[in-house]
C-alpha positions in Angstrom: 0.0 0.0 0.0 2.9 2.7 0.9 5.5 0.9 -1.4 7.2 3.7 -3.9 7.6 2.9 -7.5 10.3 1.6 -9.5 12.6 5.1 -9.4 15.5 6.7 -10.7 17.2 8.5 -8.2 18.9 11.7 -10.3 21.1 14.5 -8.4 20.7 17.9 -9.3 23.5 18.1 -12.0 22.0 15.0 -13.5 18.0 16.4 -13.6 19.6 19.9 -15.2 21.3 17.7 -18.1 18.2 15.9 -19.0 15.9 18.7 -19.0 17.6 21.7 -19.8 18.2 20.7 -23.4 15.0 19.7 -24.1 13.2 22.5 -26.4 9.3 23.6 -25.9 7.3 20.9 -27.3 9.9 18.0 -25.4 9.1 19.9 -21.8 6.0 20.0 -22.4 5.0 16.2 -23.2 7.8 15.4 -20.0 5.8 17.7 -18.3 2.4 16.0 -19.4 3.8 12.7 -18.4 5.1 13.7 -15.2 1.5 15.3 -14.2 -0.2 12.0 -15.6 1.9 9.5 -13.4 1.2 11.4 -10.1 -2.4 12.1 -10.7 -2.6 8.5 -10.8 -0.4 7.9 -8.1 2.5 6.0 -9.8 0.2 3.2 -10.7 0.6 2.6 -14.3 4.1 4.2 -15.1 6.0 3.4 -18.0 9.4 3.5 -17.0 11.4 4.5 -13.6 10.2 7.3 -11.7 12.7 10.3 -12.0 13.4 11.3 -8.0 15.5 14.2 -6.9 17.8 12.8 -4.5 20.3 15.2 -2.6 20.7 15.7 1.0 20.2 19.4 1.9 18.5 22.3 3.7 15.9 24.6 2.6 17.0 27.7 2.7 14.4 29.7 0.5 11.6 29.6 -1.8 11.4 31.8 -5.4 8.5 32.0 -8.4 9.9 30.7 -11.9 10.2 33.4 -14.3 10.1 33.3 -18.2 13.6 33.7 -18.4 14.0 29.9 -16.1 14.7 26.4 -17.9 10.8 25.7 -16.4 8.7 28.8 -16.8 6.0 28.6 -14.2 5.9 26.6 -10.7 8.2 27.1 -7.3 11.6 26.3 -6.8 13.2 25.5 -3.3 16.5 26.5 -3.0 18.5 24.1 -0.8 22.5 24.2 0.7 24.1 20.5 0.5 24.9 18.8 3.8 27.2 16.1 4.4 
């Protein structure tokens, strides 16, 4: 009932290289498939789950801007801990 699916564990560096690249229309169906797998709660995904894995702090919050690799949402900004 609680078990996570199948994931791919991805550090910052490594989410910023997959998605960065990728132009409008690319984002957008990642996006789509993204939104579809946790509306249905990870129950028929094709494929590993990407999960951002880092150990860190929160240190703030800041709105996404045009100018931003993703355009709309929140980003957390967080300081690595060891």
């Amino acid at each position: 009932m609680t078990a996570a699916p199948a994931g791919e564990f991805l550090n910052p560096k490594q989410l910023h290289d997959r998605y960065a690249p990728l132009g409008e229309a690319e984002l957008s169906k990642a996006n789509s498939e993204l939104a579809r797998n946790y509306i249905r709660n990870f129950q028929q995904v094709h494929g590993l789950v990407p999960t951002l894995s880092v150990a860190s702090v929160l240190s703030t919050f800041t709105n996404l801007a045009r100018q931003d690799v993703f355009t709309s949402g929140i980003v957390a900004l967080a300081a690595r801990y060891r």
